[in-house]
C-alpha positions as CSV (number, residue, x, y, z in Angstrom):
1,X,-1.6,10.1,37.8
2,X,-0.4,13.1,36.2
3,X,-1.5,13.9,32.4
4,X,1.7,13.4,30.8
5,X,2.3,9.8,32.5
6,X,-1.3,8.9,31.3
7,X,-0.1,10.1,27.4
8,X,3.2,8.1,27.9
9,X,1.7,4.9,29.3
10,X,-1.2,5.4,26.3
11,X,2.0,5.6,23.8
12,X,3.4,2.8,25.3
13,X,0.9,0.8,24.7
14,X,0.4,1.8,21.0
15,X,4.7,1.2,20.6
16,X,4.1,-2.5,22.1
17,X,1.6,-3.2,19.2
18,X,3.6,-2.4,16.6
19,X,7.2,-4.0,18.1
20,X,5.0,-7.0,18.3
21,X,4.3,-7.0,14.4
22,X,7.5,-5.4,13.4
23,X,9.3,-7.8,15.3
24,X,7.3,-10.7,13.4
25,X,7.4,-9.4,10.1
26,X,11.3,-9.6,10.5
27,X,12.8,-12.3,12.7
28,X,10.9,-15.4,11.3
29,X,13.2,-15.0,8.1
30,X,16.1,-15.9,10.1
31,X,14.0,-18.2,11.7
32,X,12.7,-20.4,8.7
33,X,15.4,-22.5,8.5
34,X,15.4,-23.4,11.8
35,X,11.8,-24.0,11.4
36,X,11.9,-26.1,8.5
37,X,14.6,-28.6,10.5
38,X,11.9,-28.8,13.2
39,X,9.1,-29.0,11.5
40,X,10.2,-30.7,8.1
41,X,8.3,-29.5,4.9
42,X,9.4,-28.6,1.5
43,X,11.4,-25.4,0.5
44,X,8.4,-23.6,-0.1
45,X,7.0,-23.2,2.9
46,X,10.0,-21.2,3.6
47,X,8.1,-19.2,1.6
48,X,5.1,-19.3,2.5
49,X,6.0,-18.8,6.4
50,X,6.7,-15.2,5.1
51,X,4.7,-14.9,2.0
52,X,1.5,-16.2,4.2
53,X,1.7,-12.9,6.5
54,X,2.5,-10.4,3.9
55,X,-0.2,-11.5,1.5
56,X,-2.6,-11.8,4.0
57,X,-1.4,-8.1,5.7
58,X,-2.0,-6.7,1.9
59,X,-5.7,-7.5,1.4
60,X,-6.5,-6.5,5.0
61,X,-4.9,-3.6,5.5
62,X,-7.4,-2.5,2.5
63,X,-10.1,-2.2,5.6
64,X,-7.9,-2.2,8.1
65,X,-8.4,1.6,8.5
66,X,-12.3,1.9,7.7
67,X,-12.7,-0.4,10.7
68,X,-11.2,2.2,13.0
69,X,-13.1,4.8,11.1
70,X,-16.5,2.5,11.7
71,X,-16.0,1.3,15.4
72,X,-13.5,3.3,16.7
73,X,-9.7,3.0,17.0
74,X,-9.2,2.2,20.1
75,X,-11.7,-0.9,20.0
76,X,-10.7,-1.9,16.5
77,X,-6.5,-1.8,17.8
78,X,-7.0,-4.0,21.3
79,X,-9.5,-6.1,18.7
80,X,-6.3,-6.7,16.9
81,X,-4.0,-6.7,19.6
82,X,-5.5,-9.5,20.8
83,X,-6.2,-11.5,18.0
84,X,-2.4,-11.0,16.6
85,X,-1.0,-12.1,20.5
86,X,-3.5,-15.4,19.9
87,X,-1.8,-16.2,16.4
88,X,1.6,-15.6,17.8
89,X,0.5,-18.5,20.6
90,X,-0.6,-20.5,17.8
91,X,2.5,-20.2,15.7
92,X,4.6,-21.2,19.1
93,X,2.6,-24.3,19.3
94,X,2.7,-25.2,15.8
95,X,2.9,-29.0,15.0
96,X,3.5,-29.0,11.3
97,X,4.1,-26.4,8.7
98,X,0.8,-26.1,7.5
99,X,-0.7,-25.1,11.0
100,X,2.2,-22.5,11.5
101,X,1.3,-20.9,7.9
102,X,-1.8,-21.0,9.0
103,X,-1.3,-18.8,12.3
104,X,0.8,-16.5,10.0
105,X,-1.7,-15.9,7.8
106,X,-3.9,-14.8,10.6
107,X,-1.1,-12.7,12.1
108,X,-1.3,-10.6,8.9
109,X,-4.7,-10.5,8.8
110,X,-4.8,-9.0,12.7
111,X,-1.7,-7.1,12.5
112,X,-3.8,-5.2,8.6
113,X,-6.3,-4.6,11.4
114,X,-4.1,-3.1,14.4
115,X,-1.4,-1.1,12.8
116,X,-3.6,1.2,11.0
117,X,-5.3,2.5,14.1
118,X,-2.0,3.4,15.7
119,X,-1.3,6.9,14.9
120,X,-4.8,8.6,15.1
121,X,-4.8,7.3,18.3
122,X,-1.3,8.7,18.9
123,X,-3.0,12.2,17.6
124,X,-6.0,11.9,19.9
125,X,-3.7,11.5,22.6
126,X,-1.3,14.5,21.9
127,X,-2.9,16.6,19.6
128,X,-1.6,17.6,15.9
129,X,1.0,20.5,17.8
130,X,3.4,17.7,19.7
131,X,3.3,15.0,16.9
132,X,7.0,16.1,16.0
133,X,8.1,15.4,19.5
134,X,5.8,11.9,20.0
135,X,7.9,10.9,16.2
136,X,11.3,11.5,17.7
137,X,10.2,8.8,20.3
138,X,8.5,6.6,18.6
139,X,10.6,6.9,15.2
140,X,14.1,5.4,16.6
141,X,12.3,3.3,19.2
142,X,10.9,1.3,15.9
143,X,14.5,1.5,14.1
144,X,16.3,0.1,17.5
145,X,13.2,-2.4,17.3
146,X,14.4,-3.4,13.7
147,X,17.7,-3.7,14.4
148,X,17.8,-5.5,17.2
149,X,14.9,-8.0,16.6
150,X,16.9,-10.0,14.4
151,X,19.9,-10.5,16.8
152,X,18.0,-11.3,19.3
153,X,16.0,-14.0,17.5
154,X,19.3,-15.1,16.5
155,X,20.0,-15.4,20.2
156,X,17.1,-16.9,21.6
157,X,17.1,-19.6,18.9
158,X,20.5,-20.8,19.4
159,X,19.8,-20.5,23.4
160,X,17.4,-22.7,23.1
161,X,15.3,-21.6,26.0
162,X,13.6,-24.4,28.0
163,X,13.7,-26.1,24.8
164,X,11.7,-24.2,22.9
165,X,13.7,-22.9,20.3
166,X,12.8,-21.1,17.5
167,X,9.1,-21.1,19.3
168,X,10.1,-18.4,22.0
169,X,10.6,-15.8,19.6
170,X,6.7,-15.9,18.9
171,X,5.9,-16.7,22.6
172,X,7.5,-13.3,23.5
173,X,4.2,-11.6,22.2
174,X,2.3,-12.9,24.9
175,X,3.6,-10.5,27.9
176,X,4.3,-7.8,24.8
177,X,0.6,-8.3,23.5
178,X,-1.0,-8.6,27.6
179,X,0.7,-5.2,28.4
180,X,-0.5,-3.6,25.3
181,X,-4.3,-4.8,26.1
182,X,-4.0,-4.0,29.3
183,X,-2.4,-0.6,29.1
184,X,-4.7,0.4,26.1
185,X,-7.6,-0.3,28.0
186,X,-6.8,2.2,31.1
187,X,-4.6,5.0,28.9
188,X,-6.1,4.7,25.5
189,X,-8.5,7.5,24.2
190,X,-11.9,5.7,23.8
191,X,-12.7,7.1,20.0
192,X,-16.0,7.7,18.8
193,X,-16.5,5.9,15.6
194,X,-16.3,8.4,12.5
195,X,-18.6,6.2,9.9
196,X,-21.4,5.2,11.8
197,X,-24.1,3.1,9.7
198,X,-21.4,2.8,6.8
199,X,-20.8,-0.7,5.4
200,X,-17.6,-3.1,4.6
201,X,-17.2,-3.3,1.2
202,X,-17.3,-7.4,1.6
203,X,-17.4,-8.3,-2.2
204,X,-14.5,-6.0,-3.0
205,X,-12.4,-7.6,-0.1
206,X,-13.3,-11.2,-1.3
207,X,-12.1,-10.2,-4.9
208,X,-8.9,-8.7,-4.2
209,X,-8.1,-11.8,-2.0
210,X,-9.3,-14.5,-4.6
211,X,-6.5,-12.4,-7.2
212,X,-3.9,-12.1,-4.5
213,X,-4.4,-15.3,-3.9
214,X,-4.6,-16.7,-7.7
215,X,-1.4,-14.8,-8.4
216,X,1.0,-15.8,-6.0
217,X,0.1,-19.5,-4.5
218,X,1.1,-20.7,-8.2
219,X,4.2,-18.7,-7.9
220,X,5.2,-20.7,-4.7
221,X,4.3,-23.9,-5.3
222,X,4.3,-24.1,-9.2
223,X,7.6,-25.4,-9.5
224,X,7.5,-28.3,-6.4
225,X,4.3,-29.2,-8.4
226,X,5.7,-29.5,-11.4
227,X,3.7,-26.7,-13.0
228,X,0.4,-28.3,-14.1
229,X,-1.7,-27.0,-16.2
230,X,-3.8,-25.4,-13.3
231,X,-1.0,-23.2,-11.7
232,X,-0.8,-22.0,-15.4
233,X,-4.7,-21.1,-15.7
234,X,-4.6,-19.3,-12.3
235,X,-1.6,-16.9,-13.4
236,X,-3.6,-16.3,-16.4
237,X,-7.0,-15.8,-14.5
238,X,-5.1,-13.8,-11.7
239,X,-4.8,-10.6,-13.4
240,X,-8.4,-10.4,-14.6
241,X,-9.9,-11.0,-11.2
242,X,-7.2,-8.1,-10.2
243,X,-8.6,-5.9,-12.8
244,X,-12.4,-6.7,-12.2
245,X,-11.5,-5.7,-8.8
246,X,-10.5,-1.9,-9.9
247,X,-13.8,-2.2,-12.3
248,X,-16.1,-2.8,-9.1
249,X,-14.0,-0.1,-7.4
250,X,-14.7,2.5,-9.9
251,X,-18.7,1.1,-10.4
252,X,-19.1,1.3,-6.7
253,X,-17.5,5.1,-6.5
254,X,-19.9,6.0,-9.4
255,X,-22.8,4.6,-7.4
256,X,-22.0,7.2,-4.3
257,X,-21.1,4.1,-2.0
258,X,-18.1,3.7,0.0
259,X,-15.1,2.0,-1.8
260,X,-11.5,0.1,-0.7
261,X,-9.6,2.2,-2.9
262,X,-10.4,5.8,-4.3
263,X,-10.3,5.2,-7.9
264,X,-9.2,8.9,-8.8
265,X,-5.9,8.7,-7.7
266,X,-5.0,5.9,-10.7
267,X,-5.8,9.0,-12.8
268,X,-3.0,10.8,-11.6
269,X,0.0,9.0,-13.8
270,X,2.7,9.7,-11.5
271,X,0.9,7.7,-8.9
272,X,0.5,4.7,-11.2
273,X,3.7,4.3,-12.6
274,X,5.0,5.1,-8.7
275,X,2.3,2.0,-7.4
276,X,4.4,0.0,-9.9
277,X,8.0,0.8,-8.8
278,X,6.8,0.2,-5.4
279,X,6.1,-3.1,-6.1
280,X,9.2,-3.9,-8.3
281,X,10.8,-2.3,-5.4
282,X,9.8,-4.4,-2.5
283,X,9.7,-7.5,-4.5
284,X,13.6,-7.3,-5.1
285,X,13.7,-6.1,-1.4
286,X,11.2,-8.9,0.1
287,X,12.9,-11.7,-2.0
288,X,16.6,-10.8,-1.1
289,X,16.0,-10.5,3.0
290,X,14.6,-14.0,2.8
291,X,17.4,-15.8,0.9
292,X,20.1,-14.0,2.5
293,X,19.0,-15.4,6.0
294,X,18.4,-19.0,3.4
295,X,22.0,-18.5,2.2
296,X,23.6,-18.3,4.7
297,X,22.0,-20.9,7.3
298,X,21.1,-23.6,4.5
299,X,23.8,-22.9,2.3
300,X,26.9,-21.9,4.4
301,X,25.4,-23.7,7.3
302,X,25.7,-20.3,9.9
303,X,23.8,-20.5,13.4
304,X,21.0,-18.2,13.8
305,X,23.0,-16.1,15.8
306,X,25.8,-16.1,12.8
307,X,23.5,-15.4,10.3
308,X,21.9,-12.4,12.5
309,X,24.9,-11.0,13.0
310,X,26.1,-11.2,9.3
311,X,22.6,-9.3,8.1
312,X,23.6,-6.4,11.4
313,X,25.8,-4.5,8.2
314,X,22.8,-4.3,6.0
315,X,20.2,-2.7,9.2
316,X,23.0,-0.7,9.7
317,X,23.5,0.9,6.5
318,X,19.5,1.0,6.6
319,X,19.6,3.1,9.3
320,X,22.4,5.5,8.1
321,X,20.8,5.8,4.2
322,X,17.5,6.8,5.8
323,X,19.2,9.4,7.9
324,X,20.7,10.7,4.9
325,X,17.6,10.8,2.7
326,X,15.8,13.2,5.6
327,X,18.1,15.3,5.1
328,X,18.8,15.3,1.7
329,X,15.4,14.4,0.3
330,X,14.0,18.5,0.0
331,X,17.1,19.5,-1.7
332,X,17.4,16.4,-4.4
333,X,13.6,15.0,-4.5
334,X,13.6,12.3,-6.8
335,X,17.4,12.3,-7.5
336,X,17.9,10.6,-4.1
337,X,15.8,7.4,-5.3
338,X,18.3,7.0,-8.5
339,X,21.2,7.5,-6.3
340,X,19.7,4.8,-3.4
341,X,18.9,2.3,-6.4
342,X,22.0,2.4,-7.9
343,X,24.0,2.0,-4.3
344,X,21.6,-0.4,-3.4
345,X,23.1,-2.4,-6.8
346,X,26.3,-1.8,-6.1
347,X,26.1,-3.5,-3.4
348,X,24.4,-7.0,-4.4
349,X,26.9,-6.8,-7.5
350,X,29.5,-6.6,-5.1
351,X,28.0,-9.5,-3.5
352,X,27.9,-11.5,-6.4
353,X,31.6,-10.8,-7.2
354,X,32.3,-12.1,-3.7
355,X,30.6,-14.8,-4.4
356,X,32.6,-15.5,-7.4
357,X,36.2,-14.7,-5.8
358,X,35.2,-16.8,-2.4
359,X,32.8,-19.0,-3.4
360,X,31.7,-21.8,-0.5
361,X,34.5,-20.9,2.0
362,X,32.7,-17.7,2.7
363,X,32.4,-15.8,5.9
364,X,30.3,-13.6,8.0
365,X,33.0,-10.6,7.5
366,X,32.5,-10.9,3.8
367,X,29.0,-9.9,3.9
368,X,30.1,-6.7,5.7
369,X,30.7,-4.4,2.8
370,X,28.1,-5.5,0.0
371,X,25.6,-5.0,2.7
372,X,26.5,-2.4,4.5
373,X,26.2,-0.5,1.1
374,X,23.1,-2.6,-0.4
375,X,21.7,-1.3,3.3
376,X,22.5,2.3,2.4
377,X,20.9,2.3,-0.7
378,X,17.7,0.8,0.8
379,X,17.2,3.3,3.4
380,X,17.8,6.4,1.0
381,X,14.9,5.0,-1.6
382,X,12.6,4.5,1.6
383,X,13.5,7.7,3.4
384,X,11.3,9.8,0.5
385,X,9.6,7.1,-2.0
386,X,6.1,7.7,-0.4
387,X,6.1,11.2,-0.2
388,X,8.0,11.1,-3.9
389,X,5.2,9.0,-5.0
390,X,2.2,11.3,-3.8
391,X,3.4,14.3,-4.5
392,X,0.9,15.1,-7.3
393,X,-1.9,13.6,-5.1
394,X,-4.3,16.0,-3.6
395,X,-5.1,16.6,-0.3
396,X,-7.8,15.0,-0.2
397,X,-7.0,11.9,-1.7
398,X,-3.9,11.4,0.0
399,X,-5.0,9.2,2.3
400,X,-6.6,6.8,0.7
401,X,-3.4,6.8,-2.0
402,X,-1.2,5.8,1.0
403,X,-3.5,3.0,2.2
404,X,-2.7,2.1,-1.2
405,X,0.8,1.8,-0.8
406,X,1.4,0.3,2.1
407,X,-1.1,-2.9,0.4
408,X,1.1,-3.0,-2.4
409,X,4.2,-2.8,-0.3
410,X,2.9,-6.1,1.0
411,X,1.6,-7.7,-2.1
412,X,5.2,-6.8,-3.5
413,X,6.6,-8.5,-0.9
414,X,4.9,-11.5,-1.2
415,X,5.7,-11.8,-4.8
416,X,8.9,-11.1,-4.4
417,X,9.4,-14.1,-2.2
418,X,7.0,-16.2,-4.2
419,X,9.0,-15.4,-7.6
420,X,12.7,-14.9,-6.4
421,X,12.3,-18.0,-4.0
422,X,10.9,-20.3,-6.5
423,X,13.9,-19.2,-8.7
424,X,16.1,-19.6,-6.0
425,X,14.9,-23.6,-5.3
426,X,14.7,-24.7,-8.6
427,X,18.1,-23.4,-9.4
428,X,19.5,-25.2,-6.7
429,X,17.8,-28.4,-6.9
430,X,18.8,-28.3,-10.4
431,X,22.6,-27.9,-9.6
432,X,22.2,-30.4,-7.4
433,X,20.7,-32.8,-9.6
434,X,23.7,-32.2,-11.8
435,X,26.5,-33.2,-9.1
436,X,27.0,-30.0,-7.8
437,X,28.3,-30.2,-4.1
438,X,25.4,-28.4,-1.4
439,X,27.5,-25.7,-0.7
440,X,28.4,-25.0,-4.7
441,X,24.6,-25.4,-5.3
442,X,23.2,-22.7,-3.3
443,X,25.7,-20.3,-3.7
444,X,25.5,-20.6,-8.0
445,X,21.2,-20.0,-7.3
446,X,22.2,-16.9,-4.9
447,X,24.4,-15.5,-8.0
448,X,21.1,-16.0,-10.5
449,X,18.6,-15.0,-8.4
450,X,21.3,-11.6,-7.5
451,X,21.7,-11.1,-11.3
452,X,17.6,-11.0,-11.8
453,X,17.4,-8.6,-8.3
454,X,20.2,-6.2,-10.0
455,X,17.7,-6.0,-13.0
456,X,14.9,-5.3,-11.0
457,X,16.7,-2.9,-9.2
458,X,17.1,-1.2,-12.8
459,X,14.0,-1.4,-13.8
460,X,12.9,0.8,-10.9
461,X,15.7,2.7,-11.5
462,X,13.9,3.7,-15.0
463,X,10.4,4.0,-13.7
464,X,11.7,6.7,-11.5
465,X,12.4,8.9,-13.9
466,X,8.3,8.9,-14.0
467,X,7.6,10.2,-10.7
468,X,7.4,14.0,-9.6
469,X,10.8,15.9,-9.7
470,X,10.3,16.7,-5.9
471,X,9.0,15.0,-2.4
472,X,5.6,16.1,-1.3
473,X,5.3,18.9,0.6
474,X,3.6,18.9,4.3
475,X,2.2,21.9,6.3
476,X,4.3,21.8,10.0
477,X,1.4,20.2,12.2
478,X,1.0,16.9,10.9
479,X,-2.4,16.3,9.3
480,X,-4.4,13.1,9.1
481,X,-3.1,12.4,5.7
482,X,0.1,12.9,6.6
483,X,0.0,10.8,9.5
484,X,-1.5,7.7,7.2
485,X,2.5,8.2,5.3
486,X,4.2,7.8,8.1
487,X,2.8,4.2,8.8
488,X,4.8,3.3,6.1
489,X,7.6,3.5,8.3
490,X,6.2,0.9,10.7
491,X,6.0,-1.4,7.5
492,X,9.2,-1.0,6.5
C-alpha cells in the first residue's frame, strides 16, 4: 500500500471519530421529542438528553488532552472511540429516560476524551507543511457532516427503520465507530506518550464537576420541583466550589505541579471578559437550537423530517457567515463579531415578529428568512471569535487558553439549555394553566424565551467591545497551538 493511501485511510479514520460525535452533539435535538413520546418523562429531560452530554463533554475535555499527552494519542483516541460507539449502543437500547441520559452523559465524557487527540494525530501523519491541504478535506467534510446530520435524522426517524425509530440514528455509530477502531489500529501513527510519570490532576477534576454539576442540575429541574429550598443552596454554593476550583488551580501552579487550566492566562483581561462572552454566547446559541427543533415538533406538531428541513435555512446561512468571516475576519477583526451579533438578532427578532403576524398557523417556509439570517450571523461570530479571543495570549499559553474555551463552550451550552429551557416550560405550562390553547402556549414561551436570547445576544454584543481590535495572528505552518483552535471547529 502506497504512503499516501496509508495517510488517507489514517485520516479517515480520525474523520469517522469526529462525524460520530458531531453527528450526536446535533441530531438528538431534533430527536428529543420523538424521544420523549417513546420514552415518556417530563419536559426536562428534553434537557437533560442534551445538557447531560455537553456538561459532561465540559469537565472532561479539561483532561481530555493530557491523556493523549500521558499515554499517547493514538491509544487515548481508539480508548474513546470505543467507549463513545458503546454509549451510542446504550442510548439505542435505552428503556427509560434516565438510562438514555445516562449513556449521554458517558458519550460526553468519551467523546472530551477522543476529539482532543484528533489533530496531533492528523500532524503526525502529514507533518506541519500539508496541514493546509489535510484542512481543506477535513474542514467541509465536517460542515457537509453538520448539515446533513440533521436531515437525515429527520429521515431515519420518520422511516422508522425495522422499527427502531429514533434509536437508529445512535445505532449508526456502530459500523462508523468499528471502522474507525479498525482503521486506526492499522493506519494510525502509534505516538509515544509526551508526559510520562506525570499525574491527573484528580482532585481538580472532581471539583470542577461537583460546580458544574451544583450549577446546572438546579437549573433543569428547579422549576418541575418546585424550587425547594435545596435547588436554591446549590445555586448559591455553585459558584464558590467554581471559584475554589481556580484557587486550587493557581495553589497547584505555585507548587511546580501540573494543573487543568494555566492560571496566567486569566491575567490577561481580554481573555476573561472573551471566556465570558463565550459563554453568554453559546448559551443563547445552545438554548435556541434545542427549542427551535421543541417548537416546532411539540408546538406546531412538524415531523422530524419537517422540522429538519425547517432548521436546513439556519445551517445554511451557518455555512455562508463562516465563509464570509474567513475572509473578512484580517481586514475587520473584532468588527465582524458586532456585525454577526447584530445579524444574528435580526434574525430571531424577525422571528418573533413572525410569530406575532402568524401566530399558530405557522409554516416550515416561514422559518426560511429569520433563520437563514440568524444562521448568518452565527457563522460570522464563530468564523474568528477564538482567535479574537486569544489574540493577546502568548505563544506559549495558547494552548492551554483554547482548552479553555472549548470547556466553556460546553458548559455555556449546558446552561443555556438548562436556563432558556426551564424558561421555556414554565412559560408554557403556565399559559396553559391559564386556558391558553397548546399551540398559543408554546408559541407565547418561544416569543419570551426569543426576547431574553435577543438580550443575551446584546450583552455579548457589549462585552465585545472588550476583546483585542484584531484576530490573532498565525505563522503559515500550523503549530501545535494553533492546531488546539481549530478543534473548536469540530465543537461547533
Amino acid at each position: 500500500m502506497t504512503s499516501n493511501r496509508f495517510r488517507a485511510l489514517g485520516l479517515a479514520a480520525v474523520i469517522a471519530a469526529c462525524v460520530m460525535d458531531l453527528l450526536d452533539s446535533t441530531v438528538v435535538q431534533l430527536a428529543a421529542p420523538a424521544i420523549r413520546a417513546e420514552l415518556g418523562g417530563s419536559y426536562s429531560s428534553l434537557q437533560w438528553m442534551t445538557a447531560g452530554y455537553t456538561m459532561a463533554m465540559a469537565v472532561a475535555l479539561l483532561v481530555g488532552g493530557r491523556l493523549g499527552d500521558m499515554f499517547g494519542r493514538r491509544r487515548v483516541l481508539l480508548a474513546g472511540v470505543a467507549g463513545f460507539t458503546l454509549a451510542s449502543v446504550a442510548c439505542g437500547l435505552a428503556w427509560a429516560p434516565e438510562a438514555l441520559i445516562g449513556a449521554r452523559v458517558l458519550q460526553g465524557l468519551f467523546g472530551a476524551v477522543m476529539l482532543p487527540q484528533t489533530f496531533g494525530l492528523i500532524r503526525e501523519l502529514f507533518g506541519p507543511n500539508d496541514m493546509a491541504k489535510v484542512w481543506g478535506v477535513f474542514g467541509p467534510v465536517m460542515g457537509l457532516s453538520a448539515l446533513l446530520g440533521p436531515i437525515l435524522a429527520g429521515v431515519i426517524i420518520d422511516a422508522d427503520v425495522f422499527g427502531t425509530g429514533w434509536r437508529m440514528i445512535f445505532l449508526l455509530n456502530v459500523p462508523v465507530g468499528l471502522f474507525s477502531l479498525l482503521a486506526g489500529l492499522r493506519f494510525l501513527p502509534k505516538s509515544a506518550p509526551t508526559m510520562r510519570g506525570a499525574r491527573l490532576d484528580g482532585l481538580g477534576v472532581l471539583v470542577a464537576a461537583a460546580g458544574t454539576f451544583l450549577l446546572v442540575f438546579p437549573l433543569v429541574q428547579g422549576r418541575e420541583l418546585g424550587w425547594p429550598m435545596w435547588t436554591k443552596l446549590s445555586l448559591l454554593v455553585a459558584l464558590p466550589v467554581l471559584a475554589g476550583f481556580g484557587w486550587y488551580q493557581v495553589a497547584r501552579k505555585r507548587a511546580g505541579r501540573v494543573t487543568l487550566v494555566e492560571p496566567g492566562t486569566f491575567k490577561n483581561r481580554s481573555y476573561t471578559f472573551g471566556v465570558v462572552l463565550a459563554v453568554v454566547f453559546t448559551a443563547a446559541m445552545g438554548g435556541t437550537m434545542l427549542l427551535l427543533s421543541v417548537l416546532m415538533q411539540l408546538g406546531l406538531g412538524f415531523s422530524p423530517l419537517r422540522a429538519s428541513l425547517s432548521s436546513l435555512p439556519w445551517a445554511l446561512g451557518t455555512v455562508v457567515g463562516t465563509m464570509l468571516s474567513g475572509q473578512l475576519m484580517a481586514r475587520f477583526g473584532r468588527k465582524l463579531l458586532h456585525v454577526g451579533f447584530a445579524v444574528m438578532a435580526a434574525g430571531l427578532v424577525s422571528l418573533l415578529v413572525v410569530f406575532k403576524l402568524v401566530g399558530a398557523e405557522m409554516g416550515g417556509w416561514d422559518f426560511v428568512l429569520p433563520t437563514v439570517l440568524g444562521g448568518i450571523g452565527m457563522g460570522m461570530i464563530f468564523g474568528p471569535l477564538f482567535d479574537i479571543i486569544t489574540a493577546k495570549v502568548t505563544d506559549e499559553q495558547v494552548g492551554s487558553a483554547s482548552g479553555v474555551l472549548q470547556s466553556v463552550q460546553q458548559l455555556g451550552m449546558s446552561l443555556g439549555i438548562a436556563v432558556l429551557g426551564t424558561v421555556y416550560f414554565g412559560h408554557a405550562a403556565d399559559r396553559a394553566a391559564a386556558g391558553a390553547g397548546h399551540r398559543e402556549a408554546f408559541l407565547d414561551a418561544a416569543q419570551l424565551t426569543g426576547v431574553i436570547t435577543v438580550a443575551m445576544l446584546a450583552l455579548a454584543f457589549g462585552l465585545a467591545f472588550l476583546l483585542p481590535r484584531k484576530a490573532r495572528q498565525h505563522a503559515a505552518p500550523a503549530t501545535e497551538e494553533v492546531v488546539e483552535e481549530e478543534r473548536e471547529l469540530v465543537a461547533v
